[in-house]
N, C-alpha and C positions, 0 to 999 in steps of 0.2 A: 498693747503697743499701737494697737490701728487707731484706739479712740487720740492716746497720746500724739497720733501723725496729725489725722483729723482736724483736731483744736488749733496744733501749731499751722497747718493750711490755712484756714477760718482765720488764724491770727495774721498771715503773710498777706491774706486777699483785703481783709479789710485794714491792714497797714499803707496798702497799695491805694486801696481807695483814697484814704484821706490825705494820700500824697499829693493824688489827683484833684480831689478839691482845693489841695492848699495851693498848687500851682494855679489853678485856675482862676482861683481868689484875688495872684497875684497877680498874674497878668492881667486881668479885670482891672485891678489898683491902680497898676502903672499906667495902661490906657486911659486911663479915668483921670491920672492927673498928669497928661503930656498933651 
């Protein structure tokens, strides 16, 4: 059960992450063309 928590953590942080890149991506975008 702890490796099964683990994975799904590992899965939550780095969902987080690319959330954080994808926003940042985008507001990158929109400054870039305003």
């Amino acid at each position: 059960a702890l490796i099964g928590a683990e994975r799904q953590w590992r899965q939550r942080m780095a969902g987080l992450r690319t959330n954080a890149l994808v926003a940042t991506g985008a507001a990158v975008f929109m400054g870039r063309a305003i």
